[in-house]
C-alpha positions as CSV (number, residue, x, y, z in Angstrom):
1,X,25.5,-0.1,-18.2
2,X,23.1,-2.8,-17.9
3,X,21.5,-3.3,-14.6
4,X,21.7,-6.4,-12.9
5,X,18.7,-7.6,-10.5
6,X,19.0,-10.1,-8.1
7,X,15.3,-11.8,-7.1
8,X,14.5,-14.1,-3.7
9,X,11.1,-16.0,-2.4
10,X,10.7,-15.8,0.8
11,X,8.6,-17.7,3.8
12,X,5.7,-19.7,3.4
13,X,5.1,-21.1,-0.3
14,X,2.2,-19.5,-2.1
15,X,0.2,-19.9,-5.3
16,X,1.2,-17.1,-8.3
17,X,5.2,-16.7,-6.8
18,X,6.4,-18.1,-10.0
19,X,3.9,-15.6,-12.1
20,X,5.4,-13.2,-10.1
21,X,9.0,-14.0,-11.0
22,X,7.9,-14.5,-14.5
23,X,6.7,-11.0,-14.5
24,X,9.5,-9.4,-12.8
25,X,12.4,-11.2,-14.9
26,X,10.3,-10.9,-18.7
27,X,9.7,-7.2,-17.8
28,X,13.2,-6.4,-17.0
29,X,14.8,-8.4,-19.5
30,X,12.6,-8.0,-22.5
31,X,11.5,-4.6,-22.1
32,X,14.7,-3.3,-20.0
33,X,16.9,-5.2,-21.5
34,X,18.3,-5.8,-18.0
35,X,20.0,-9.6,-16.6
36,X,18.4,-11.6,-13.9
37,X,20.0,-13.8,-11.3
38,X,17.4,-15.9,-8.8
39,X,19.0,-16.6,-5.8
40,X,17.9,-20.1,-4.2
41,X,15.8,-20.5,-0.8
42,X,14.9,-17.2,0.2
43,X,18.1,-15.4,2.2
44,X,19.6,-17.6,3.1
45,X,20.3,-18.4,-0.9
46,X,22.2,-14.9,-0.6
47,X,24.3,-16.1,2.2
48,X,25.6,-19.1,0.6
49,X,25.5,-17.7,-2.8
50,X,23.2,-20.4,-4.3
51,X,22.3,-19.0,-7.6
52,X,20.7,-20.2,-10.7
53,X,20.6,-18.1,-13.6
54,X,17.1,-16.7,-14.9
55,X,16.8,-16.3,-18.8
56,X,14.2,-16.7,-21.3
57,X,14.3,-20.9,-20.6
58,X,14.0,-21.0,-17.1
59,X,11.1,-18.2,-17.2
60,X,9.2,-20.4,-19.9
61,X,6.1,-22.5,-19.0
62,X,6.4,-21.4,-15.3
63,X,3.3,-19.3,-15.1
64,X,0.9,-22.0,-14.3
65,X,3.0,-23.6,-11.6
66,X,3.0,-23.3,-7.9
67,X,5.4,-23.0,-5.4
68,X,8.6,-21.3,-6.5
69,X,11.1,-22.4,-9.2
70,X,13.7,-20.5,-6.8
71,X,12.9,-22.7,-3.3
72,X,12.0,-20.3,0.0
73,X,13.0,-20.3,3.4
74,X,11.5,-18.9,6.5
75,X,15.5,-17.6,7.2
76,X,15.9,-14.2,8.6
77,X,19.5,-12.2,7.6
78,X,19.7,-11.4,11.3
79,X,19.0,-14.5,12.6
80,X,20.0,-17.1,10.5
81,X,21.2,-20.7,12.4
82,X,24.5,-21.2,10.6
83,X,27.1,-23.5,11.8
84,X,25.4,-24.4,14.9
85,X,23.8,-21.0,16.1
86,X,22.0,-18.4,14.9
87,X,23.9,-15.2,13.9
88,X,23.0,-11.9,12.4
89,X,24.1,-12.8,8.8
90,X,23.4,-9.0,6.9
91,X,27.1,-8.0,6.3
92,X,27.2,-11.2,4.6
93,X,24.4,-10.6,2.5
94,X,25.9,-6.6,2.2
95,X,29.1,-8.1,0.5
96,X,27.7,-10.9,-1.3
97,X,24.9,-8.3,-3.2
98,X,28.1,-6.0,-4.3
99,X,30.0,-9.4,-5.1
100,X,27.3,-10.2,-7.5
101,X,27.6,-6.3,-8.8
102,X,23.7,-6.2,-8.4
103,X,21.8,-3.0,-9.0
104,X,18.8,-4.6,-6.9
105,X,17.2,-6.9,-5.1
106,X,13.5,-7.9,-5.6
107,X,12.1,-9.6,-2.5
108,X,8.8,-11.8,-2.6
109,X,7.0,-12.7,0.7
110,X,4.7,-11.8,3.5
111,X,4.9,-9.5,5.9
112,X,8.4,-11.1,7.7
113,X,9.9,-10.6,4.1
114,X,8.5,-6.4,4.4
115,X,10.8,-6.8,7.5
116,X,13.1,-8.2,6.5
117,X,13.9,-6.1,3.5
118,X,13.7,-2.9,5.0
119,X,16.6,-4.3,7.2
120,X,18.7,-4.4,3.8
121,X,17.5,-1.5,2.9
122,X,18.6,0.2,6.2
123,X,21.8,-1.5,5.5
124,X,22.4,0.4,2.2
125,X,20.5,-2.4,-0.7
126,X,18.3,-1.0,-3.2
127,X,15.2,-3.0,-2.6
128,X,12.2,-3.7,-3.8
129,X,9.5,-6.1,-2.7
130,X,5.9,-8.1,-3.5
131,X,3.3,-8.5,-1.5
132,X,2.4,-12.6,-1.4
133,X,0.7,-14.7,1.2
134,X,-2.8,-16.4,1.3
135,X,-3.6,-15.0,4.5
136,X,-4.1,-11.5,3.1
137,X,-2.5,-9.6,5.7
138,X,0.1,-7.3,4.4
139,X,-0.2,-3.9,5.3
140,X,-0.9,-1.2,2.5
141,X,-2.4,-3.3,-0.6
142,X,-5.6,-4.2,-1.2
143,X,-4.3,-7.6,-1.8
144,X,-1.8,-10.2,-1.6
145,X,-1.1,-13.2,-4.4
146,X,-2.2,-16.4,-3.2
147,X,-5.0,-15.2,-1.3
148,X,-7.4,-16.2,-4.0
149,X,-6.4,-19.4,-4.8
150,X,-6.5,-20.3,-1.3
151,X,-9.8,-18.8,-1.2
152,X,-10.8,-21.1,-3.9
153,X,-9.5,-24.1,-2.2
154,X,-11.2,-23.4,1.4
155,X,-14.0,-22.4,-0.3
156,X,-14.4,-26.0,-2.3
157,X,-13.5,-28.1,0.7
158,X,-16.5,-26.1,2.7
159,X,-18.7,-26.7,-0.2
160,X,-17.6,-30.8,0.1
161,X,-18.1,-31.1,3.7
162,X,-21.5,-29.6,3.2
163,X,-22.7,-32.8,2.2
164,X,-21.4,-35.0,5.0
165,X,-22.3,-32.8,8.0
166,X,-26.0,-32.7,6.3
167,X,-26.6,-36.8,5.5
168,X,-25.0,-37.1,9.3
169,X,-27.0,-34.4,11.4
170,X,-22.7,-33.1,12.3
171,X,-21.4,-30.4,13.3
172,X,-18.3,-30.1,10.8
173,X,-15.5,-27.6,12.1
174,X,-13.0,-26.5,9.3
175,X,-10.0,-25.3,10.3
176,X,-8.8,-22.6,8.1
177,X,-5.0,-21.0,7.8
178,X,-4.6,-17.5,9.3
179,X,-2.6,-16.9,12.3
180,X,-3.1,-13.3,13.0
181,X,-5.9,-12.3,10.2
182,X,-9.2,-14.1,9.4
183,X,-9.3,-12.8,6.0
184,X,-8.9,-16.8,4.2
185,X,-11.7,-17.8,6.9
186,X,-14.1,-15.2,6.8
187,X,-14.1,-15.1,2.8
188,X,-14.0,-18.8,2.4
189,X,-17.2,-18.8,4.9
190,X,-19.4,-16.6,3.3
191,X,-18.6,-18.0,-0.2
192,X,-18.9,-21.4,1.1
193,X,-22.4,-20.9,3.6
194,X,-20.7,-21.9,6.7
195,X,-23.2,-21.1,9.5
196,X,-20.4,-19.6,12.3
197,X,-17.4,-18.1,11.1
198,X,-14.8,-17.3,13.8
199,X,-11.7,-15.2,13.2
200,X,-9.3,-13.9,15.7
201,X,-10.6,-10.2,15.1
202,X,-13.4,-10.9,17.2
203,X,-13.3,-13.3,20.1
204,X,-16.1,-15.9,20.4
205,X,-17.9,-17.2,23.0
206,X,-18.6,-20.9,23.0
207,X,-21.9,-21.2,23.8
208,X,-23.7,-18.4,21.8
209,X,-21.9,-20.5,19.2
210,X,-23.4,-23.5,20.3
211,X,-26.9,-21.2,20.7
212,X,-26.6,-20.4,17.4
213,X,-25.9,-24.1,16.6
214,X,-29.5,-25.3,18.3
215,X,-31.4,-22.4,17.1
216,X,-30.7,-23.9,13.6
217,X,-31.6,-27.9,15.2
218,X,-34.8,-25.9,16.2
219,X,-35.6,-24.2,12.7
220,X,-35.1,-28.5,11.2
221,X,-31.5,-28.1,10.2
222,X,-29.7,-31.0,12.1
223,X,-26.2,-29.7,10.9
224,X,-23.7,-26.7,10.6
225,X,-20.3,-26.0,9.3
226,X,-18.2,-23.9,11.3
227,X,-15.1,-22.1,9.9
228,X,-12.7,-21.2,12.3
229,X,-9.0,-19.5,11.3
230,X,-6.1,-21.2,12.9
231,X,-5.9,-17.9,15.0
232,X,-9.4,-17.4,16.3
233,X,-9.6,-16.9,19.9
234,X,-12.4,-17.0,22.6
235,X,-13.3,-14.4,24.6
236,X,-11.9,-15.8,27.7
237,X,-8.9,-16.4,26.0
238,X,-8.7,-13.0,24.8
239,X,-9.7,-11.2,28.5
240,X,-6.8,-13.6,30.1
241,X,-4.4,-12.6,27.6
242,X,-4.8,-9.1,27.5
243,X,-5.0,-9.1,31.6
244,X,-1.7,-10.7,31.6
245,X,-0.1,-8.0,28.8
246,X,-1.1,-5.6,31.2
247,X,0.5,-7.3,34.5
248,X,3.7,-7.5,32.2
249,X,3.5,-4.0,30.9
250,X,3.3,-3.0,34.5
251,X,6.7,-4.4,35.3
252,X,5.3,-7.3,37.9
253,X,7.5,-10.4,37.0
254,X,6.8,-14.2,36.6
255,X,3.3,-13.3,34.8
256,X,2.9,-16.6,32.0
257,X,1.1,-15.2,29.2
258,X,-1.5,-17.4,27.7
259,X,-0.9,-18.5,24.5
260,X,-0.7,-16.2,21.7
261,X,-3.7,-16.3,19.2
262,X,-1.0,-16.5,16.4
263,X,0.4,-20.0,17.7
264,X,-1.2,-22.8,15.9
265,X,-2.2,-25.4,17.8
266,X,-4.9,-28.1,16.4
267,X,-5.9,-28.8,20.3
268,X,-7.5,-25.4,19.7
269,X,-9.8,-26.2,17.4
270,X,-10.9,-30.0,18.8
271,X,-11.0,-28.5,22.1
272,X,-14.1,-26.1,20.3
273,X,-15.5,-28.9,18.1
274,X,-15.8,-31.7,21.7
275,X,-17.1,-28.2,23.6
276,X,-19.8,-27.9,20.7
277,X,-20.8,-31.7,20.8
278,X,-21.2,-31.1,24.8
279,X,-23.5,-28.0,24.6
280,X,-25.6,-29.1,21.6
281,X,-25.5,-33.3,21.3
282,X,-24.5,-33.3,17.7
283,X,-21.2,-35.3,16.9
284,X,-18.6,-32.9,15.7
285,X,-15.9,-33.9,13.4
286,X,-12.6,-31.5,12.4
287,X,-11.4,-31.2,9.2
288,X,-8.2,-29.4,8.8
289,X,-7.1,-28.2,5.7
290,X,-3.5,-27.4,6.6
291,X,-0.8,-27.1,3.8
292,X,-3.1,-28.4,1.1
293,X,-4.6,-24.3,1.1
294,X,-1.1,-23.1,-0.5
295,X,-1.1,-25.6,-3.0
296,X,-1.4,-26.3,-6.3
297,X,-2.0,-24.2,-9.7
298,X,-2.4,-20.3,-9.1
299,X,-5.9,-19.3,-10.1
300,X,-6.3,-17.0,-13.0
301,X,-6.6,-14.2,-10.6
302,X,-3.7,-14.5,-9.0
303,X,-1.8,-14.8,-12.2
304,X,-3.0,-11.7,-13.5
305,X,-2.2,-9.6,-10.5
306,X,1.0,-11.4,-9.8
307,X,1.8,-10.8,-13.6
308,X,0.8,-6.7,-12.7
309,X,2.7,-6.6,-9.9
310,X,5.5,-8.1,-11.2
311,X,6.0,-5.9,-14.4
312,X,5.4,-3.1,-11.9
313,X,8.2,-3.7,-9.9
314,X,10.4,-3.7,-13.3
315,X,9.3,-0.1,-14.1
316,X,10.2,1.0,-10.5
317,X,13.7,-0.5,-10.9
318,X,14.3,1.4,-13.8
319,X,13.2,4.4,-12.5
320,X,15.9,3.4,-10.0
321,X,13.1,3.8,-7.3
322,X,14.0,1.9,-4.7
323,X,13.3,0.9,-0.9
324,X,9.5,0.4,-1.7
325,X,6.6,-2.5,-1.9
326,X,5.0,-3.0,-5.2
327,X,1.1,-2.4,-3.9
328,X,-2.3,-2.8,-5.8
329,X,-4.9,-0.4,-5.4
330,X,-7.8,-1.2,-7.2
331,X,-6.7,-1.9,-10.8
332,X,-3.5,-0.2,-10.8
333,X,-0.1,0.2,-8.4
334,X,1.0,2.3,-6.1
335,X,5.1,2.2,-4.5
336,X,4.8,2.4,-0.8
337,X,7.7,3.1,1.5
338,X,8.9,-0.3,3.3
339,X,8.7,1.6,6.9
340,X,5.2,2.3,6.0
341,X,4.2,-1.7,5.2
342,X,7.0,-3.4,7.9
343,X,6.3,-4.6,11.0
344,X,2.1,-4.4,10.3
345,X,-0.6,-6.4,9.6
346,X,-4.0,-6.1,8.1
347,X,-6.6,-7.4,10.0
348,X,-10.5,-7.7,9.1
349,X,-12.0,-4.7,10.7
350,X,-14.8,-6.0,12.8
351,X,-17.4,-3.4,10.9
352,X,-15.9,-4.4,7.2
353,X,-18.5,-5.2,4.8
354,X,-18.0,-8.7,4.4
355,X,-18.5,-9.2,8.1
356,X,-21.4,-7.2,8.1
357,X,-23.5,-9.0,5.0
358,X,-22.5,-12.3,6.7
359,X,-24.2,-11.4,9.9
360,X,-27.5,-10.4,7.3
361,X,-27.7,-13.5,6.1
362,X,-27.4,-15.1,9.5
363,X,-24.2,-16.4,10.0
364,X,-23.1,-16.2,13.5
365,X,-20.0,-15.0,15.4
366,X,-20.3,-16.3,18.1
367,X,-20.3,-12.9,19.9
């Protein structure tokens, strides 16, 4: 019989999701001869049963596009606000997927979708999933689509504020997306020359940033541009927080925990950028680049490995290999168990290469 796949995007948009379904729904119908049916904004598409077919038309031209043809949705089948609270929604989904008579469901996202997916598959779905998000930080793959077009993007804006922080003597602090992982920072920085570059894998301390900051007013360079992930986190940040998981761990009650370095808040990063002007007497000026990172056309990278692990996950599916994430490792792919890549992240190691050559060439931490 001819298999029927069902397909979701899930969480944040991301550049190369609709290579990625293009690669997924060409493979299986073209070379598999199997049908496609997308289901609309993430899970909560399979809740409602919003569907919209996916055939040779709707797959056409889509490859350069970003965003997702299909909508997403940061919804979660387990807690999904329906009807004026939230309510564990997976039977739903359980009986809609044998309603549609699907042999599988693909699932697209970051590492919530991982989750959320081994949730279904737990609940007796034949899953499979792709690893997407620009910040890099699934478990288990060498890389995620969308990371380099983001990289591209933060990478251009640095290169732009260059300019302005240099003809004012300013200290120019680019906020850059990455809650948990400075992956997007840290590459963006060294490819773009920023002189600090501060990630939430090592906490900083403000004023050997703002040494590091006069040391370069000293050498005649009136100017720096400071990368900072949405995530990174000082050191007495960091020492408070991890004082206060250990009060709670202990059992003692009422103990607020600082906030988490994952929270975004933009009074982070001014609060850093009016402590810099302080300690050094340069004017400092934010940029934040926000949304604008997950924008826009996928780069020709991202197209290519979205395309490879798209087509991938086809030849799993009709190998009826199930209940795994479609990895890369190095050219090729590798099928990792979902309760190896759920409920992980990949962090920068604080000795990875990158980190060390951007300390060769000078660029400070402010460790």
């Amino acid at each position: 019989m001819t298999q029927h796949i069902g397909i979701l995007t899930s969480g944040g948009d991301s550049p190369g999701l609709n290579a990625a379904i293009r690669g997924v729904g060409k493979a299986c119908m073209a070379h598999y001869g199997m049908r496609l049916t997308g289901f609309r904004d993430g899970f909560r598409g399979l809740v409602e049963n919003r569907t919209m077919p996916l055939g040779g038309e709707q797959l056409s031209g889509i490859l350069t596009l970003g965003g997702t043809i299909l909508g997403t949705s940061r919804d979660k089948p387990h807690k999904m606000p329906m009807d004026g609270e939230v309510r564990d929604l997976t039977e739903q989904i359980v009986a809609n997927y044998h309603a549609h008579q699907l042999d599988a469901l693909v699932c697209l996202g970051g590492g919530g979708t991982q989750k959320n997916a081994l949730r279904l598959l737990r609940a007796g779905l034949n899953v499979v999933t792709l690893p997407k998000t620009i910040d890099n930080d699934v478990a288990m793959t060498d890389i995620t689509f969308g990371f380099d077009t983001a990289l591209g993007i933060a990478t251009d804006a640095i290169d732009r504020l260059h300019s302005t922080a240099h003809s004012h003597h300013r200290i120019i602090v680019v906020e850059i997306m990455g809650h948990r992982a400075g992956w997007l920072a840290l590459g963006a920085g060294i490819a773009g020359g920023a002189d600090v570059i501060l990630i939430p894998e090592i906490p900083y301390r403000v004023d050997d940033v703002a040494a590091a900051i006069r040391r370069r007013v000293e050498q005649g360079k009136p100017f720096s541009i400071v990368a900072v992930a949405e995530g990174a986190i000082s050191r007495e940040e960091h020492d408070a927080l991890l004082a206060a998981r250990a009060l709670k761990k202990e059992g003692k009650k009422r103990v607020s925990l600082p906030q988490e370095p994952e929270i975004v808040y933009a009074d982070r990063t001014l609060t850093l950028a009016k402590r810099l002007e302080a300690l050094t007497g340069l004017e400092a000026r934010v940029t934040i680049l926000g949304h604008l990172q997950r924008g826009g056309t996928p780069s020709a990278a991202d197209r290519i490995l979205a395309t490879r692990l798209g087509t991938a996950a086809a030849d799993l599916i009709a190998a009826r290999q199930y209940g795994v994430m479609v990895a890369a490792r190095g050219e090729a792919t590798r099928a990792v168990p979902l309760d190896e890549v759920a409920g992980k992240v990949k962090t920068v190691p604080p000795d990875h290469p990158w980190v060390a050559s951007a300390r060769r060439v000078g660029t400070s931490f402010g460790d």
